[in-house]
C-alpha positions as CSV (number, residue, x, y, z in Angstrom):
1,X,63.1,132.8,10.8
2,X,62.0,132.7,7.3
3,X,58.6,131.0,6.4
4,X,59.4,128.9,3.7
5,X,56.0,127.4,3.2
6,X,55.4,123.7,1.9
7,X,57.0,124.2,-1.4
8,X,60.2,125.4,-1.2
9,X,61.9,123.3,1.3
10,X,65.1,124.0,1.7
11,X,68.1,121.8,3.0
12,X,70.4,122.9,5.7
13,X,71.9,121.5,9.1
14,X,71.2,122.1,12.1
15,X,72.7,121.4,15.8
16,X,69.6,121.2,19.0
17,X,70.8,122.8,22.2
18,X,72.9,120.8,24.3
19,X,74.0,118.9,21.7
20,X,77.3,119.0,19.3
21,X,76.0,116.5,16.3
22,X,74.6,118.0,13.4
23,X,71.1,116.7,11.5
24,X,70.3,117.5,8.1
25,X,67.2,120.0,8.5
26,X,64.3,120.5,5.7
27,X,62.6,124.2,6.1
28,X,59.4,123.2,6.4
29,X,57.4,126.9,7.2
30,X,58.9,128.4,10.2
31,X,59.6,124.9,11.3
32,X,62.4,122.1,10.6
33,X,61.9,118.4,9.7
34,X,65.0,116.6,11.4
35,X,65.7,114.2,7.7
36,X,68.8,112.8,9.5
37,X,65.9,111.3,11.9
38,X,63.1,111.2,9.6
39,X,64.6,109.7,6.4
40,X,64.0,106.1,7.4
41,X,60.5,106.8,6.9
42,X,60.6,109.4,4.5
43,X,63.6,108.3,1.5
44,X,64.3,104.5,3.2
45,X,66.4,103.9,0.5
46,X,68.6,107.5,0.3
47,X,68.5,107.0,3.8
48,X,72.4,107.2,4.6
49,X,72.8,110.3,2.7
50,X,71.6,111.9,5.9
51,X,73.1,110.3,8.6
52,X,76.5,112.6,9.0
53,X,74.8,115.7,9.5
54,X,75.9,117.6,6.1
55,X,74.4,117.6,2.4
56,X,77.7,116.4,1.1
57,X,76.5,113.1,0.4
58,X,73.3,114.3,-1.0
59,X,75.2,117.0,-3.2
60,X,77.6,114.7,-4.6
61,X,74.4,111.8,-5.2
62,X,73.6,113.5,-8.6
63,X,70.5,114.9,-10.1
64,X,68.6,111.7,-10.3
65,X,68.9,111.5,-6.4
66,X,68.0,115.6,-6.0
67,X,65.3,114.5,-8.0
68,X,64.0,111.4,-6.1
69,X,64.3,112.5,-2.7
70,X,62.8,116.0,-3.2
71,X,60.0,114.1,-4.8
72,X,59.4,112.1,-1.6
73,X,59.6,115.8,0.4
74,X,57.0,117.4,-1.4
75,X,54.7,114.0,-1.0
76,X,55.3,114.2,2.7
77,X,54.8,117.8,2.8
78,X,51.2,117.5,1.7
79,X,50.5,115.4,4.6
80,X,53.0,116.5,7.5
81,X,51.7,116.5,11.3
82,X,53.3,119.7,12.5
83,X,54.3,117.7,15.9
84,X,56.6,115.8,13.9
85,X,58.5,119.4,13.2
86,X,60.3,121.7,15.4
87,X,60.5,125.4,14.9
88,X,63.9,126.7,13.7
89,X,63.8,129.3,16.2
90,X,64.8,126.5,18.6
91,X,68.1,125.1,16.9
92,X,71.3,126.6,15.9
93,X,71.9,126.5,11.7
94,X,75.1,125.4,11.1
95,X,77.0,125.8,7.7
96,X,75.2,123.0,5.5
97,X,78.2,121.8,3.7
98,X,81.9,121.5,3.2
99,X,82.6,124.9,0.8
100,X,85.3,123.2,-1.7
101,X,85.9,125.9,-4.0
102,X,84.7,129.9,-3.8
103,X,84.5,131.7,-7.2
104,X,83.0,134.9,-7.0
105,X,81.6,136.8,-10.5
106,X,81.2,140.2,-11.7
107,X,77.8,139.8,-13.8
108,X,75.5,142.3,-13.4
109,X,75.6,145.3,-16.1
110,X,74.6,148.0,-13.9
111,X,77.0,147.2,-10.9
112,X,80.0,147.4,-13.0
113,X,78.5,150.3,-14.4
114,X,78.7,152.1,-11.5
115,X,81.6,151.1,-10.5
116,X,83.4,152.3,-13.4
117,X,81.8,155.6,-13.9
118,X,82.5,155.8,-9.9
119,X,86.6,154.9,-10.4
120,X,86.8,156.0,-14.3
121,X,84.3,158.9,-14.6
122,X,86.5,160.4,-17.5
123,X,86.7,156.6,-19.5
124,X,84.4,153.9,-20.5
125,X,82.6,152.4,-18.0
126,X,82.6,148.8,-18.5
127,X,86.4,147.6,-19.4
128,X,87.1,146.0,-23.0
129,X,86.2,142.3,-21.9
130,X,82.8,142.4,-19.6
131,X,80.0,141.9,-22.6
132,X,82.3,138.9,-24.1
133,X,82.9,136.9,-20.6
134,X,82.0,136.3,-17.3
135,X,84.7,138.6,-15.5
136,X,85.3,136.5,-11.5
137,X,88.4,136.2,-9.1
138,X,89.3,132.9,-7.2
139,X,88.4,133.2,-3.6
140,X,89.1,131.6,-0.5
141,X,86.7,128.8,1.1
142,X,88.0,128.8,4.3
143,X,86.6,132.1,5.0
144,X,83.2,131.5,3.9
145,X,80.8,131.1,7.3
146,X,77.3,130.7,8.1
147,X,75.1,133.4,9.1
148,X,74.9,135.1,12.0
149,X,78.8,134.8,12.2
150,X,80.7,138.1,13.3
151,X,82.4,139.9,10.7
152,X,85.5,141.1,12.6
153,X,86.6,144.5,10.5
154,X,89.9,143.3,8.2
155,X,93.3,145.3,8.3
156,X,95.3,146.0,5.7
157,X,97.4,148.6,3.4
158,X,95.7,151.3,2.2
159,X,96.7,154.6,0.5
160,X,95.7,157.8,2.3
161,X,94.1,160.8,0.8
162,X,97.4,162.4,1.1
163,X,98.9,159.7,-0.5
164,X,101.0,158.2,1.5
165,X,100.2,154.1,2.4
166,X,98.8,153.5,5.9
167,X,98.2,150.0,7.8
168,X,94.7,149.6,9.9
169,X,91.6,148.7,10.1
170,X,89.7,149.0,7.0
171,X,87.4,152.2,6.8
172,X,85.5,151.6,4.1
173,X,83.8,148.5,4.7
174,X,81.5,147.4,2.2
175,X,78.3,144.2,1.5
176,X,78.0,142.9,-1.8
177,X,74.6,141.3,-1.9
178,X,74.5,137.8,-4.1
179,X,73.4,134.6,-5.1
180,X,75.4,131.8,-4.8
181,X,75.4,128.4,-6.5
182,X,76.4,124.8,-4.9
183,X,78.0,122.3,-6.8
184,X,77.1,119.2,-6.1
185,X,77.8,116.7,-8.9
186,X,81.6,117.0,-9.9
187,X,83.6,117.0,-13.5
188,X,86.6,115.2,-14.6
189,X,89.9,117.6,-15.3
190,X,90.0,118.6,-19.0
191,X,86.5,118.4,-19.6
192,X,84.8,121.2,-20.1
193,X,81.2,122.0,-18.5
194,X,78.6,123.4,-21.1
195,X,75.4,125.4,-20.5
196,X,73.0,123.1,-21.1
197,X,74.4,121.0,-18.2
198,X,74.3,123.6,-15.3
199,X,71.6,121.5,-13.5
200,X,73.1,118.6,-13.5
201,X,75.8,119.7,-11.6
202,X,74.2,122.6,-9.8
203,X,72.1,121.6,-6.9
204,X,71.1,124.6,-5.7
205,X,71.3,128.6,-4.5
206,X,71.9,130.3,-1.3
207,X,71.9,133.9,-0.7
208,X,75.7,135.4,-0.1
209,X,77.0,138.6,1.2
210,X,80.6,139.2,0.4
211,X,81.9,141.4,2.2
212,X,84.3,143.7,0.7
213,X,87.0,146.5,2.3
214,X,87.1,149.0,-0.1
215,X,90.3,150.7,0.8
216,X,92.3,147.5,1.2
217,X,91.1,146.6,-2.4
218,X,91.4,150.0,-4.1
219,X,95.3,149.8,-3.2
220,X,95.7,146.1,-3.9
221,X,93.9,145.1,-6.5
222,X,96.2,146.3,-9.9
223,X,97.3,143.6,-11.6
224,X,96.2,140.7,-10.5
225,X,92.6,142.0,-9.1
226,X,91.0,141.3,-5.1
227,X,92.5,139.6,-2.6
228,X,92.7,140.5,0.8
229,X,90.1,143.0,0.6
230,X,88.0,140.2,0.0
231,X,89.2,136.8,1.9
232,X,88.2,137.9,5.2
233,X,84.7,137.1,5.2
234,X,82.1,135.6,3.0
235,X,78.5,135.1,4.6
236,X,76.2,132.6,3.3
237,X,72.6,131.5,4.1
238,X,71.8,128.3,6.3
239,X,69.8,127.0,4.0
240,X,70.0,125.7,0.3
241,X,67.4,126.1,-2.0
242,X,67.4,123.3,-4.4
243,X,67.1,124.3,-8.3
244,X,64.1,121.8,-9.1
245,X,62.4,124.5,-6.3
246,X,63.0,127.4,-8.9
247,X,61.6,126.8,-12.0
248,X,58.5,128.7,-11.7
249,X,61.2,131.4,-11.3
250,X,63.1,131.1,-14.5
251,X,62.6,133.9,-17.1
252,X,64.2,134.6,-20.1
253,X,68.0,136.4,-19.8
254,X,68.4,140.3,-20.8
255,X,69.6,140.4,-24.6
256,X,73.4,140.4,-25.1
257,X,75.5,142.3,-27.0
258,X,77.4,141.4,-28.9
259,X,76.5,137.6,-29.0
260,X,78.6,135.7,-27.0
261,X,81.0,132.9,-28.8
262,X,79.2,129.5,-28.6
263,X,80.0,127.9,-25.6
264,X,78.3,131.0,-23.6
265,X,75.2,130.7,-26.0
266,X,71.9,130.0,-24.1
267,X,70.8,127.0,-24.3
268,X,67.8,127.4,-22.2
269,X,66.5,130.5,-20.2
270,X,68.5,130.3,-16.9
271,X,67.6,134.1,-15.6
272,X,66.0,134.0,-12.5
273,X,63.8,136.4,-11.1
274,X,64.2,137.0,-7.5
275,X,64.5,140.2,-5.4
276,X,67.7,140.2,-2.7
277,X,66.3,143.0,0.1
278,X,69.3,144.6,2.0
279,X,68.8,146.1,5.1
280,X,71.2,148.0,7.6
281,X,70.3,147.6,10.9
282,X,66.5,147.3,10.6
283,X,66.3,150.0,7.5
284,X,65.2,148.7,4.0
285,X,68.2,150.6,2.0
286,X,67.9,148.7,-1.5
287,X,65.8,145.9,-3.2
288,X,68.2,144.5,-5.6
289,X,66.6,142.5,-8.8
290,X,68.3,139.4,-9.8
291,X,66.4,139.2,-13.6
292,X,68.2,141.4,-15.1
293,X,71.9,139.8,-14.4
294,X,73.8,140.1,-17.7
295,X,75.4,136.6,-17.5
296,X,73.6,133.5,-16.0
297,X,74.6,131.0,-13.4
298,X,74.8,128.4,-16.3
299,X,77.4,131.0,-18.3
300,X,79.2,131.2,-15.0
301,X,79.5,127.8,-14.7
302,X,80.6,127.0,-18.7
303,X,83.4,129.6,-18.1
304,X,84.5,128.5,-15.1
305,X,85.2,125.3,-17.0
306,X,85.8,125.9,-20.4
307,X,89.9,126.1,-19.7
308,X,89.5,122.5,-18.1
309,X,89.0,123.5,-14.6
310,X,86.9,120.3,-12.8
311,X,84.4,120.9,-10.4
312,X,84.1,119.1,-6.5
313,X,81.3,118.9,-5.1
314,X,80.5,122.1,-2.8
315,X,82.5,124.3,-5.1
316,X,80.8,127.4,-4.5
317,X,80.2,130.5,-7.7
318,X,78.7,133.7,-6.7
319,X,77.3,136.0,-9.1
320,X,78.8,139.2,-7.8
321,X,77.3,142.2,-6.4
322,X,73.3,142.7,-7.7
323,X,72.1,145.9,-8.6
324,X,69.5,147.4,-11.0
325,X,68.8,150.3,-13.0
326,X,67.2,152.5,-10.6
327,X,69.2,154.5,-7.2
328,X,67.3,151.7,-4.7
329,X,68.3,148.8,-6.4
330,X,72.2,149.2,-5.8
331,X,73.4,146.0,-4.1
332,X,76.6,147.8,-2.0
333,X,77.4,150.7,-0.4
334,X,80.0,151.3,-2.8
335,X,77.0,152.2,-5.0
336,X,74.2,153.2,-2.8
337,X,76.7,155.6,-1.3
338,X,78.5,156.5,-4.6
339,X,81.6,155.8,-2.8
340,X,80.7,157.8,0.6
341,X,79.7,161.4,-0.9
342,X,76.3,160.6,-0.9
343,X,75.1,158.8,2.9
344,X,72.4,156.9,3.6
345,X,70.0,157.7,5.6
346,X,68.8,155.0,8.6
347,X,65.5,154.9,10.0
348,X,67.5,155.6,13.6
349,X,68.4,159.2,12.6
350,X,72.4,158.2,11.3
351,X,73.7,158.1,8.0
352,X,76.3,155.6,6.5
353,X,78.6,155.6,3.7
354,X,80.6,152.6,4.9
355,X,80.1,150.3,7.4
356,X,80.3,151.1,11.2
357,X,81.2,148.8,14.2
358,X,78.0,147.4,15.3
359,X,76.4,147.6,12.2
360,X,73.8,145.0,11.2
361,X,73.5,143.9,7.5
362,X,70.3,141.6,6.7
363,X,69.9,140.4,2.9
364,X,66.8,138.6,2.6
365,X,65.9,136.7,-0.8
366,X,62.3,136.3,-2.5
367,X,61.6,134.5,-5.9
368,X,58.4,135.7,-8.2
369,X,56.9,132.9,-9.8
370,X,55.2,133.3,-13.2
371,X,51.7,133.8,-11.6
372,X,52.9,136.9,-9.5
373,X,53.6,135.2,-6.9
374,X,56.3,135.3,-4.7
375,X,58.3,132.4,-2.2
376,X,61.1,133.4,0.5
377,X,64.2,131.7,0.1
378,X,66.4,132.5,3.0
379,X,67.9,135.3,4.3
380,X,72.2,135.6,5.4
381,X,72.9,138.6,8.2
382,X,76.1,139.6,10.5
383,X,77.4,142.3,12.6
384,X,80.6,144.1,12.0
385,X,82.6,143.5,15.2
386,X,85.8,145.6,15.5
């Protein structure tokens, strides 16, 4: 369980043994506060945001409500009697909202990158469009589940080395390690969201590993780009980190260019610095910085919406895979791995290129503040099942 200290507190839902009915949970350290109980006392007035179990209500309050009740959190945090929590260890986390939309991005430089000097070696790596929009694909939302969820391996076509087509289980299973962003406040059809309103529809990030069958995709994915190399499984963290608990984390974006047209020009700095920590059963492989992502959760959003699209609230965006300049800050095997000629090495004496039956993937999440120091903001894990 992660310790989010006093500051942080995070949102999320929660079921006690024995019982089917879900609570709305605040992280509160390695504890929860039960809000569906305690928001009589706590928010009186915001009380029946909390009473079906879910943050839809509070999502879809708006940004003057986010702002209200965290206010009363962090009031009552000062103060709390630990009896009145009950440590997370001790409840099942549910998924914390109703996922209405899944859009998944393609914004970090040096992922794509790799991946085109990987698939393209003799060509330019990055295609035509990446440095004038935020590339993404529509996924599906009914395959995005909680943590701790078994990842049965997906089957599919896939062309052989030989090159003939095959049907099977994937073999080249792949994590993509990412932040996601919840929706909560929604936008009318036509209208277009700009950058300078991502937080007032954006309530907050969890941490997201999309898992991703390499071979399936590879065969797939020309013209119209991922699909069932993707749908299978998306893994999100229990808990949601609201934005207002971020802004010690915000830092300025890398530069761009060339400058993007006007309705991806920042409006404020939206970068966040946080550090996503992949491990493979147990072994630290990669320590993923999230600075450095060429386009911003606020670009994301504006082109997402900039055709007219509207937003529901829990439309979930992920940013796409993470990965920095440097070998251990690769954010999938696919990278890491260099598509399987170069293993990995595990503390257990194995090696990996792709994912094995069994396997364990753990992506943690930290944020650095502008003092140096650092807060924990969830972790998502899984086990590939066969």
């Amino acid at each position: 369980m992660t310790d989010f200290g006093r500051t942080v507190l995070p949102y999320g839902s929660f079921v006690r043994p024995g019982e089917t009915r879900a609570r709305v949970g605040v992280g509160v350290g390695a504890a929860v506060l039960d809000l569906t109980a305690a928001a009589g006392d706590i928010v009186p007035e915001h009380a029946a945001l909390f009473a079906g179990g879910t943050l839809d209500a509070l999502l879809g309050a708006g940004p003057d409500v986010w702002h209200d009740v965290r206010a009363a959190l962090l009031a009552w945090a000062e103060e709390a009697d630990a009896s009145t929590l009950e440590p997370a260890a001790d409840v099942d986390l549910v998924l914390p909202f109703t996922v209405a939309d899944y859009v998944d991005f393609y914004a970090s430089e040096h992922h794509a990158t790799n991946v085109g000097r990987i698939f393209r070696p003799d060509g330019d790596a990055l295609t035509p469009n990446w440095k004038h929009l935020p590339i993404g694909y529509h996924g599906r939302a009914g395959t995005v589940v909680p943590s701790g969820t078994p990842v049965r391996r997906p089957q599919g076509q896939a062309r052989r080395p030989d090159g003939t087509i095959g049907f099977g289980p994937s073999e080249r299973l792949d994590i993509e390690a990412e932040i996601g962003f919840i929706v909560g406040t929604p936008s009318r059809l036509g209208d277009p969201v700009p950058v300078e309103d991502f937080d007032r529809h954006v309530f907050g990030i969890c941490v997201v590993n999309d898992w991703s069958a390499r071979d399936i995709q590879a065969w797939e994915y020309v013209p119209l780009g991922p699909f069932l190399g993707k749908s299978f499984a998306t893994s999100v963290s229990p808990w949601v980190v609201p934005l207002a608990a971020l802004d010690g984390a915000r830092v300025d974006p890398p530069a761009r260019d060339p400058e993007p047209l006007p309705y991806l020009r920042d409006a404020e700095p939206w970068a966040l610095d946080l550090e996503l920590i992949v491990s493979i059963n147990g072994t630290a492989v990669s320590r993923a910085p999230f600075a450095g992502m060429y386009w911003t959760g606020a670009q994301m959003l504006a082109h997402l919406t900039v055709n007219g699209a509207s937003l529901r609230t829990g439309d979930l965006f992920a940013s796409g895979t993470v990965s920095g300049p440097e070998p251990d800050q690769r954010g999938s095997l696919l990278e890491m791995s260099w598509n399987g000629t170069q293993p990995l090495e595990l503390a257990d004496g194995t090696s990996r290129a792709f994912l094995l039956d069994g396997d364990h993937v753990t992506i943690a999440a930290t944020a650095r503040l502008a003092d140096g120091s650092r807060l924990a903001l969830g972790e998502v894990h899984g086990e590939v099942t066969a």
